[in-house]
N, CA, C and O of each residue as an XYZ file, in Angstrom:
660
protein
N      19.843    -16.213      8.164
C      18.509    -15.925      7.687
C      18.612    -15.224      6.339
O      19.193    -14.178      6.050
N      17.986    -15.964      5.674
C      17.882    -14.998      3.727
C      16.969    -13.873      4.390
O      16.110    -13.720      5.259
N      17.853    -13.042      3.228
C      17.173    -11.432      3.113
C      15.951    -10.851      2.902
O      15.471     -9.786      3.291
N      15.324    -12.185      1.871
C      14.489    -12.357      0.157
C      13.651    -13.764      1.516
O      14.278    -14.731      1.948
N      11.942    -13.363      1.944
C      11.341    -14.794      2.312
C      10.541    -14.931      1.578
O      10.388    -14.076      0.705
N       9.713    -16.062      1.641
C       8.660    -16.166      0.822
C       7.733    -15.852      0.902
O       7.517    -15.836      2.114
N       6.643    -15.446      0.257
C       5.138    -15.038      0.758
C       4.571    -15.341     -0.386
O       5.212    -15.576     -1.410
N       3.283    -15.359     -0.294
C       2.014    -15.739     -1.205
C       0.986    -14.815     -0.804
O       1.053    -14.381      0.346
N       0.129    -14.473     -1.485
C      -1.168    -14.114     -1.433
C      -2.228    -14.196     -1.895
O      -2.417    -14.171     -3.111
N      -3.183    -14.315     -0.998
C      -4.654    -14.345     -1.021
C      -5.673    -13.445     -0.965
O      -5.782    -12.809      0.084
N      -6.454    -13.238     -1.857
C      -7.636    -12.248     -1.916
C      -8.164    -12.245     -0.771
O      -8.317    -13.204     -0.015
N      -8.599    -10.618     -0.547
C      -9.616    -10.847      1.192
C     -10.627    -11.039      0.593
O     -11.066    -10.856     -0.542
N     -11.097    -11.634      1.975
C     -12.045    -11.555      2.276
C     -13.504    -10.418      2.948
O     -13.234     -9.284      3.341
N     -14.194    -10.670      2.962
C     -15.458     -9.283      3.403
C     -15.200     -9.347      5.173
O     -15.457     -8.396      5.911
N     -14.741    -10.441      5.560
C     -14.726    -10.569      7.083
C     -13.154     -9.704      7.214
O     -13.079     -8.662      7.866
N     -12.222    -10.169      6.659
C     -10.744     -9.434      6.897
C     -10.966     -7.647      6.383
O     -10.474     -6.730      7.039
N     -11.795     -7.426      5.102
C     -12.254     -6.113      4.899
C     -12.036     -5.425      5.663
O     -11.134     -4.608      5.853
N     -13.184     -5.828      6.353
C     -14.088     -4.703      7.382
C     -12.949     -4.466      8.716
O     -13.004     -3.497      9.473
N     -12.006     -5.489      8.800
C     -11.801     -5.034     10.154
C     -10.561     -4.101      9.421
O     -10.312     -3.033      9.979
N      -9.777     -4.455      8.202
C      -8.827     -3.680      7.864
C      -9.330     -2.106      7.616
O      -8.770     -1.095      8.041
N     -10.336     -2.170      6.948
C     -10.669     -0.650      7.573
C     -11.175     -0.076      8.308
O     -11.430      1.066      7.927
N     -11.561     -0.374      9.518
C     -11.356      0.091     10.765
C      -9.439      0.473     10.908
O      -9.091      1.406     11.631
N      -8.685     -0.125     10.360
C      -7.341      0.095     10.822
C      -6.907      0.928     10.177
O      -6.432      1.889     10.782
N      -6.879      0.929      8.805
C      -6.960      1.307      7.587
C      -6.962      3.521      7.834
O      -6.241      4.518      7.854
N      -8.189      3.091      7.939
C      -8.732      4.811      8.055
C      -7.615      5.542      8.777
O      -6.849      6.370      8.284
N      -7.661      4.941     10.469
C      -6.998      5.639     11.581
C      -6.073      5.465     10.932
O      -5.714      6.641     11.002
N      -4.581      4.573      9.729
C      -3.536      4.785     10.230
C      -3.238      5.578      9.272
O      -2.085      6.004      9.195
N      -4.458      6.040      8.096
C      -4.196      7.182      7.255
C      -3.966      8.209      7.674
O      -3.005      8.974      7.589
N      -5.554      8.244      8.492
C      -5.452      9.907      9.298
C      -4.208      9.816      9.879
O      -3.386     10.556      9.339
N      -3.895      9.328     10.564
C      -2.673      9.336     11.351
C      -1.076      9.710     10.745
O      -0.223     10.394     11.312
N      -0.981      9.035      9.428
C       0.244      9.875      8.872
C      -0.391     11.183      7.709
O       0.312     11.825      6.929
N      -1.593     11.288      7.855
C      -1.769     12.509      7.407
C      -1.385     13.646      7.978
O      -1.123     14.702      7.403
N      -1.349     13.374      9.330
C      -1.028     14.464     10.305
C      -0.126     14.045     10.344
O       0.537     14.979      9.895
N       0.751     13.073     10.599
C       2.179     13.460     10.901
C       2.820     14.087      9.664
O       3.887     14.701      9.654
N       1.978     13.834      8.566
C       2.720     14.158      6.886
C       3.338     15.764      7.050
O       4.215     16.166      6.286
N       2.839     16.513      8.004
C       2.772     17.964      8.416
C       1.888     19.217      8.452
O       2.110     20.120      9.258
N       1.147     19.248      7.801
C      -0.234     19.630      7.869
C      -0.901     19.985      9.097
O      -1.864     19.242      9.284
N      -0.735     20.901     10.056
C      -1.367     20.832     11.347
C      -2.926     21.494     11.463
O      -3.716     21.387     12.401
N      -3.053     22.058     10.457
C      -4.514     22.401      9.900
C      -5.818     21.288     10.114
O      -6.888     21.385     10.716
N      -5.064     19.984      9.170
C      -5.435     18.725      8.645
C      -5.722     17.762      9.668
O      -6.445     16.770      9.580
N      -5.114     18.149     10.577
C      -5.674     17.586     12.088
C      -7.132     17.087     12.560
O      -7.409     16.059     13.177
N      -7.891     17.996     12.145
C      -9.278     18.823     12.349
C      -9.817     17.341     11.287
O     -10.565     16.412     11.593
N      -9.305     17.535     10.381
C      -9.818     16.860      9.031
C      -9.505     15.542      8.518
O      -9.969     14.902      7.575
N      -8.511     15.270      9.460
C      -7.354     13.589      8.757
C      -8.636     13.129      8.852
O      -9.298     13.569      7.913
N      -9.351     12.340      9.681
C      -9.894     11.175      9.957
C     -11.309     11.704      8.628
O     -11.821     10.884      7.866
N     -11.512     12.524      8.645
C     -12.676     12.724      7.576
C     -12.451     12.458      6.495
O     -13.208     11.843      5.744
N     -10.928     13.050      6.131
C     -10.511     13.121      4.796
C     -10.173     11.093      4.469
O     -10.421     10.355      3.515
N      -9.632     10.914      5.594
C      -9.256      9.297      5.453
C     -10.287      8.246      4.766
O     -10.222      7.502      3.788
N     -11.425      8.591      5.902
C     -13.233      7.448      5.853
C     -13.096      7.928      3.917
O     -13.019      7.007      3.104
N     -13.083      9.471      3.410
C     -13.783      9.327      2.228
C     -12.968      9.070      1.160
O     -13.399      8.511      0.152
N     -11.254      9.604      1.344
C     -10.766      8.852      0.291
C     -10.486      6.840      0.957
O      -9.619      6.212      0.350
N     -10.911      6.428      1.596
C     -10.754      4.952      1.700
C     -12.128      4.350      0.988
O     -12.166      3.228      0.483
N     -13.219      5.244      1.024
C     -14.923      4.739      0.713
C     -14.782      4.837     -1.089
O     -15.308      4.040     -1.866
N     -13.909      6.063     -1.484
C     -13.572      6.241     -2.567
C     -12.784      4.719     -3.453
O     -13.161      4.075     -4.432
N     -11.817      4.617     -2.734
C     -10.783      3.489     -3.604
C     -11.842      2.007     -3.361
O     -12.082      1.237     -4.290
N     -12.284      1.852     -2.209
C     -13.318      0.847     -2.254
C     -14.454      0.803     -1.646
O     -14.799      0.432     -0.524
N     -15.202      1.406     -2.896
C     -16.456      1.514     -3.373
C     -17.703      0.798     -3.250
O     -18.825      1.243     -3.009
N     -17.136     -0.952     -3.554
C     -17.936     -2.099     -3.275
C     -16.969     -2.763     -2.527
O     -16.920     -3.962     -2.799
N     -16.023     -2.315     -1.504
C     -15.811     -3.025     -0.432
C     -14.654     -3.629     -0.670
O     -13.747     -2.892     -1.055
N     -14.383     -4.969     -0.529
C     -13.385     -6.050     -1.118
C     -13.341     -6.011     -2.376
O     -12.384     -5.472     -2.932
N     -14.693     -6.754     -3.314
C     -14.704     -6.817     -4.259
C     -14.761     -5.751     -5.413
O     -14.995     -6.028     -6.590
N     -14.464     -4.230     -4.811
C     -14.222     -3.175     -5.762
C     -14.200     -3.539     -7.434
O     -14.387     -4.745     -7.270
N     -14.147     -3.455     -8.308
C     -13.643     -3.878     -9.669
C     -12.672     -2.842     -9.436
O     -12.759     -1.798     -8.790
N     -11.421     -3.510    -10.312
C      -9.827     -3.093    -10.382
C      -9.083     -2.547     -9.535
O      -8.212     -1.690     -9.689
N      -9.625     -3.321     -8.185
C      -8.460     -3.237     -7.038
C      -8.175     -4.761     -6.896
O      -8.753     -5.765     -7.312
N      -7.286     -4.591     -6.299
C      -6.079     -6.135     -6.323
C      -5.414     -5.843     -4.922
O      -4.244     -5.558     -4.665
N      -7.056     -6.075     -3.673
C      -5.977     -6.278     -2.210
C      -6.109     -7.434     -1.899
O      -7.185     -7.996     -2.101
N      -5.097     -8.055     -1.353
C      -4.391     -9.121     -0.468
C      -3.920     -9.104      0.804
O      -3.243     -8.183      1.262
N      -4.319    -10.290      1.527
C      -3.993    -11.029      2.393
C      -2.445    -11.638      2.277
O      -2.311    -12.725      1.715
N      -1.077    -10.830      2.894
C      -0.168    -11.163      2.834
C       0.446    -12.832      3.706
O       0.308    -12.926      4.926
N       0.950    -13.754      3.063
C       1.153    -15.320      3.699
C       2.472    -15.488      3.895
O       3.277    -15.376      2.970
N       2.827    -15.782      5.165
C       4.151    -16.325      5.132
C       4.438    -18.100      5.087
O       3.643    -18.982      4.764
N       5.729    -18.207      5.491
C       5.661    -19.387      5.173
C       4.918    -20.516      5.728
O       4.639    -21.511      5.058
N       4.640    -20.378      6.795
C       3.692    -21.010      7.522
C       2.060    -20.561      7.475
O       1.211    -20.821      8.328
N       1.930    -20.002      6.539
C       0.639    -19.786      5.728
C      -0.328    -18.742      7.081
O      -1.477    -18.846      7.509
N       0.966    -17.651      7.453
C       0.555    -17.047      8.915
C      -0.224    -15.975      8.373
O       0.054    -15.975      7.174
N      -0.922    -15.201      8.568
C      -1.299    -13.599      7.611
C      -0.605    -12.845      8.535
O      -0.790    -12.832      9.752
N       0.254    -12.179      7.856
C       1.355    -11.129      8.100
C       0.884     -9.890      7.644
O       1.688     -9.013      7.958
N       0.003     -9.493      7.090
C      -0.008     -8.209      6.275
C      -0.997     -8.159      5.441
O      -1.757     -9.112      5.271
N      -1.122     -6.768      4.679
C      -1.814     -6.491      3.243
C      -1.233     -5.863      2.633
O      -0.369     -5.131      3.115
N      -1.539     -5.930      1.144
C      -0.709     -4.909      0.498
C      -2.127     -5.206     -1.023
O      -3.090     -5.953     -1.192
N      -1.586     -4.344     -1.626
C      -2.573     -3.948     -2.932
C      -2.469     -3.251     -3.607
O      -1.677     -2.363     -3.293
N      -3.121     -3.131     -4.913
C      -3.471     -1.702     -5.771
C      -4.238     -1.465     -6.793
O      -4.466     -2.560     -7.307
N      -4.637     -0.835     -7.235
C      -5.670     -0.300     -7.808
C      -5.411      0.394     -9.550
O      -4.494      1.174     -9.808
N      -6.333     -0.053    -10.483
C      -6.285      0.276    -11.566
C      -6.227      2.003    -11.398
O      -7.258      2.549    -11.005
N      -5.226      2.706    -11.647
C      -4.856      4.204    -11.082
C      -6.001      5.026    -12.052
O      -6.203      4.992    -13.266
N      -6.702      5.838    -10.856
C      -8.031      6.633    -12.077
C      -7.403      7.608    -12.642
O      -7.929      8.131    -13.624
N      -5.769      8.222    -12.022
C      -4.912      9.000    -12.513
C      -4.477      9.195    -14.379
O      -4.324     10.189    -15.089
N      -4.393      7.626    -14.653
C      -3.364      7.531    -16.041
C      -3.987      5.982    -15.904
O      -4.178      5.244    -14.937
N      -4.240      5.833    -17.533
C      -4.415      4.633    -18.584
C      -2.988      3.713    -18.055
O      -1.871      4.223    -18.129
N      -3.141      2.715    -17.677
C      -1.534      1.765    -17.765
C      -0.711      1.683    -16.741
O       0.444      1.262    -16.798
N      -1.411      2.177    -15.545
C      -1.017      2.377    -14.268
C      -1.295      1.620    -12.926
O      -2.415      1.970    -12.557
N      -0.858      0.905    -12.213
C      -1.376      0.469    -11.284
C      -0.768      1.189    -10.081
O       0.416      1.481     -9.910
N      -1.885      1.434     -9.225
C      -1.477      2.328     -8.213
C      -1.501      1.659     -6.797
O      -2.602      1.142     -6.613
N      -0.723      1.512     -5.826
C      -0.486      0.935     -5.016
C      -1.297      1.711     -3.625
O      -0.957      2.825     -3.229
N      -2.303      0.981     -3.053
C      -3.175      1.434     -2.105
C      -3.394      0.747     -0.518
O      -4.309      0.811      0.304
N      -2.022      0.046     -0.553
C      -2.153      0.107      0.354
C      -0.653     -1.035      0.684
O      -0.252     -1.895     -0.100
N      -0.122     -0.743      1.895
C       1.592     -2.073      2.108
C       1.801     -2.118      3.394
O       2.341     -1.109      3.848
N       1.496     -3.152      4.314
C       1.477     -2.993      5.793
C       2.010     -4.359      5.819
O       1.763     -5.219      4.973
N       2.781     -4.503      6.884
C       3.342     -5.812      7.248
C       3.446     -5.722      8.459
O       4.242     -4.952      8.996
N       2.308     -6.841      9.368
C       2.493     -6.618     10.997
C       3.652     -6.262     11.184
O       4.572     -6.369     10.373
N       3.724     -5.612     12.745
C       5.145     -4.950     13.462
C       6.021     -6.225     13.730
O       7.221     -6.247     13.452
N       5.354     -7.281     14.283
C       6.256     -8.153     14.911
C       7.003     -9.215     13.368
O       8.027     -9.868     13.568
N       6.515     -9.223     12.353
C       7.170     -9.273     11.098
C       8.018     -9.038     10.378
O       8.821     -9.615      9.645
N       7.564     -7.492     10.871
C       9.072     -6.452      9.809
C      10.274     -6.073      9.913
O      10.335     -5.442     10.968
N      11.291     -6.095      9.410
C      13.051     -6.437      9.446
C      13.286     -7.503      9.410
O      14.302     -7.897      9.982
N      12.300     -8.561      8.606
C      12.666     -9.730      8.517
C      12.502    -10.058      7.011
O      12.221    -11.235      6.785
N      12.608     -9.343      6.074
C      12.351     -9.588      4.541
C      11.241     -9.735      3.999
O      11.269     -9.818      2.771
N      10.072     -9.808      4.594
C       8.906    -10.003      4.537
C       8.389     -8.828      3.901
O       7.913     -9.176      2.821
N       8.244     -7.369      4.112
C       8.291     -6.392      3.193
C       8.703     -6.294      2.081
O       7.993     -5.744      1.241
N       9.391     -6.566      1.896
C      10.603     -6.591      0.453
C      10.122     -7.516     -0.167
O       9.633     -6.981     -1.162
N       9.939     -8.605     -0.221
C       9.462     -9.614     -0.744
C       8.039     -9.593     -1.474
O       7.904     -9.925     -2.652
N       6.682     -9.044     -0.407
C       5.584     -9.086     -0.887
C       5.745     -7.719     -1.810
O       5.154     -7.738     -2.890
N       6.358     -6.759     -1.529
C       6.091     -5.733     -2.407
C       6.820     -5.840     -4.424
O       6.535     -5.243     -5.462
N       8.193     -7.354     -3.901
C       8.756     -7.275     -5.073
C       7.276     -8.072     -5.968
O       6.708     -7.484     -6.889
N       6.776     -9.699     -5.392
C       5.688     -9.828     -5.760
C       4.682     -9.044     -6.046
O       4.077     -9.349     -7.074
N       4.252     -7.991     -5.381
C       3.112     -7.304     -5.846
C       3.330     -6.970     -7.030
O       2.579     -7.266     -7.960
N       4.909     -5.987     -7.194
C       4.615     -5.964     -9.064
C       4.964     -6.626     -9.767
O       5.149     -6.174    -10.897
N       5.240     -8.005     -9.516
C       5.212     -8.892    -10.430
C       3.886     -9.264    -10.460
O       3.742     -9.852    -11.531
N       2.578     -9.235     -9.716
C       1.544     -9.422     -9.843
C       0.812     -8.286    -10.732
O      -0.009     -8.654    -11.572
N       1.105     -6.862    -10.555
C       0.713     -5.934    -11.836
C       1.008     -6.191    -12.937
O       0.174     -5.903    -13.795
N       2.344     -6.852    -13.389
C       2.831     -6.428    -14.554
C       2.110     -7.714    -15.430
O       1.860     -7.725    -16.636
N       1.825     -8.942    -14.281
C       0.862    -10.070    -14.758
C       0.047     -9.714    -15.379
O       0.057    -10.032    -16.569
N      -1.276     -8.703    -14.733
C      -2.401     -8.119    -14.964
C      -2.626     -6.902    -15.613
O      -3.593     -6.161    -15.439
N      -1.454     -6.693    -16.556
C      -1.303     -6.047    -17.785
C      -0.638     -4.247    -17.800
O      -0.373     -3.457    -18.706
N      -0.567     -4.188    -16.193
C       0.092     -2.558    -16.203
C       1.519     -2.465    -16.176
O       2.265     -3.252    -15.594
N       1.934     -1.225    -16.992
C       3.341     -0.922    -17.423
C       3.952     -0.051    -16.522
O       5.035      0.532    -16.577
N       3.083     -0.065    -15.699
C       3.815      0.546    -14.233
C       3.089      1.049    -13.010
O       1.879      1.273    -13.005
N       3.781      1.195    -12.109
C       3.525      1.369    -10.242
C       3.769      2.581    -10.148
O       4.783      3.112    -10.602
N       2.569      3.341     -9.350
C       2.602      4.825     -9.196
C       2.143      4.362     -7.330
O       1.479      3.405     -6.934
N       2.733      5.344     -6.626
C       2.284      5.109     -5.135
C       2.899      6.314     -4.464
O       4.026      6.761     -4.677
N       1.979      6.781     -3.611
C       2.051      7.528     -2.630
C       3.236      7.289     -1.211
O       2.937      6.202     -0.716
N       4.106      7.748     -0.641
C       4.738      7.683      0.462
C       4.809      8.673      1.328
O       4.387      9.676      0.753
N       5.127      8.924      2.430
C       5.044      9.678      3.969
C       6.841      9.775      4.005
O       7.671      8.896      3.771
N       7.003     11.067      4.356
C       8.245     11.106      3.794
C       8.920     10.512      5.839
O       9.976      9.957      6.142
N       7.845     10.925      6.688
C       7.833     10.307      7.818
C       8.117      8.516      8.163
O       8.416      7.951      9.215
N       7.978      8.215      7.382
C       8.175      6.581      7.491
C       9.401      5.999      6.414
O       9.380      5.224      5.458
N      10.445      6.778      7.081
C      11.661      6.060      6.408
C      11.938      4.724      5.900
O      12.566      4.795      4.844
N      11.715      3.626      6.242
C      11.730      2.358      6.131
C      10.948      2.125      4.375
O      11.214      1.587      3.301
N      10.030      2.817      4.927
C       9.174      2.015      3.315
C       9.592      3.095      2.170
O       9.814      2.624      1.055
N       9.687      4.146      2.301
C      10.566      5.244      1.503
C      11.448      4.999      0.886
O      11.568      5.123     -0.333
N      12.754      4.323      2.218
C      14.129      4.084      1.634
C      13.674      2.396      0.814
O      14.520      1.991      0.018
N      12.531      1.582      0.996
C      12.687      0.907      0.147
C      12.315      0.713     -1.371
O      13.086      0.180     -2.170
N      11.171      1.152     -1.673
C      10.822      2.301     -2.916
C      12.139      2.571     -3.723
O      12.452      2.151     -4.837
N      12.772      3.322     -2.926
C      13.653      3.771     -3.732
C      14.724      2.628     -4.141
O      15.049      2.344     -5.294
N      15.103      2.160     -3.200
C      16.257      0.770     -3.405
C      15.170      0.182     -4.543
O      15.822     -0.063     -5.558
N      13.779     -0.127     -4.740
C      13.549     -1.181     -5.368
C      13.137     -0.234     -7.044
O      12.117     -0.414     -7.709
N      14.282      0.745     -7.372
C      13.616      1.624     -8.253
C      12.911      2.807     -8.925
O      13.086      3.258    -10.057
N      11.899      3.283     -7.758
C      11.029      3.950     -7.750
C      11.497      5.359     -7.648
O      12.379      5.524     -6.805
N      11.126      6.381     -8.287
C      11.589      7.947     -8.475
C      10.119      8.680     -8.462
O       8.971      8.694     -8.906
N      11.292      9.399     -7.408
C      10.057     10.499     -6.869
C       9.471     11.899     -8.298
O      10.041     12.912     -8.702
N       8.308     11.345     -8.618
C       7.701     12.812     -9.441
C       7.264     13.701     -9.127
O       7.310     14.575     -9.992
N       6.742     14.015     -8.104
C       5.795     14.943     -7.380
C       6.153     14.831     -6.038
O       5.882     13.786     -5.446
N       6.779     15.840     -5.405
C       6.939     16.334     -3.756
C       6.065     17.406     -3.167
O       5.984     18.530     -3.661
N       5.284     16.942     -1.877
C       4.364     17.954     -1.622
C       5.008     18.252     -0.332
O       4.333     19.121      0.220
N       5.816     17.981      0.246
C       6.333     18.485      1.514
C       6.740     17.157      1.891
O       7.696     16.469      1.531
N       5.436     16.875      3.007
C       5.490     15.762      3.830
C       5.433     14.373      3.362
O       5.789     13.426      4.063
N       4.973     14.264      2.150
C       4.831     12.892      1.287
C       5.316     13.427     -0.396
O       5.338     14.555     -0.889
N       5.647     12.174     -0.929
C       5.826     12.379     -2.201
C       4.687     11.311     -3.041
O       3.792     10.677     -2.484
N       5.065     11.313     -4.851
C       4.533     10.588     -5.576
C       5.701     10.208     -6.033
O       6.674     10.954     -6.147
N       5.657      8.711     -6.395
C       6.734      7.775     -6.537
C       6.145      7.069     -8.072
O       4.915      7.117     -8.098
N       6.721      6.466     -9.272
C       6.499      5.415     -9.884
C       7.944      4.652    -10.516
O       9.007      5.177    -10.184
N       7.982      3.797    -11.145
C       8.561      2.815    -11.651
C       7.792      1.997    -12.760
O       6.771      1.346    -12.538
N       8.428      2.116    -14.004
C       7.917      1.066    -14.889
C       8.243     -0.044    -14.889
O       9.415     -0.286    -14.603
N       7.259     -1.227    -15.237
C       7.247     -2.201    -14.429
C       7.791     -3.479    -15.860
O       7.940     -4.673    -15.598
């Protein structure tokens, strides 16, 4: 089995939207609190609904977000992944979101859509990938880093990551 599979992607849809955030929210709150924060408990799921209502604003069709419907080869939807014109810094695309069903992942399928994704930024004119990680979810951490990415900002439980693209 190659390391490297293929994937494609497709813009969501308002029907795939809605149910991704329903998922979306909970699995924020959810490594918000595991991020370490036991305060934040009280607050994940609040804090989640408003920074998720925040990044999309008008829904799917936000202006200068870029989420997708991850495709495998059999044109299966495996995932989402995305990102967002960063309100942080001019020239930035910020990555908002990288999920690849469970029964998918350790199969190259991660690695792949995320190497595409910034080849899809650097298409759409940004000079680099800024993204958030859970220092709790080793897997996507240690790949970040294999694919580049240096940590700028450590807050404990998560860091800030970019790479010029």
């Amino acid at each position: 089995m190659s390391d490297i599979k293929t994937v494609d992607f497709r813009r969501i849809n308002e029907d795939e939207f809605s149910r991704f955030k329903k998922w979306s929210v909970k699995n924020y709150a959810d490594n918000l609190i595991k991020s370490g924060d036991e305060k934040f408990r009280i607050k994940a799921v609040k804090e989640a609904k408003s920074e998720f209502n925040d990044v999309f604003s008008d829904g799917a069709n936000t202006k200068d977000n870029y989420l997708y419907i991850v495709l495998n080869e059999a044109e299966e939807k495996i995932g989402v992944i995305g990102y967002q014109k960063s309100p942080f810094e001019e020239n930035a695309a910020f990555v908002i979101e990288n999920v690849i069903k469970e029964e998918y992942r350790g199969q190259g399928y991660g690695k792949a859509a995320f190497v595409k994704l910034q080849q899809d930024a650097k298409e759409n004119g940004f000079g680099k990938m800024v993204l958030n990680a859970f220092k709790h979810a080793p897997i996507s951490f240690n790949m970040y880093m294999k694919n580049g990415f240096e940590i700028i900002e450590d807050y404990g439980g998560s860091v800030i990551m970019e790479k010029k693209l």
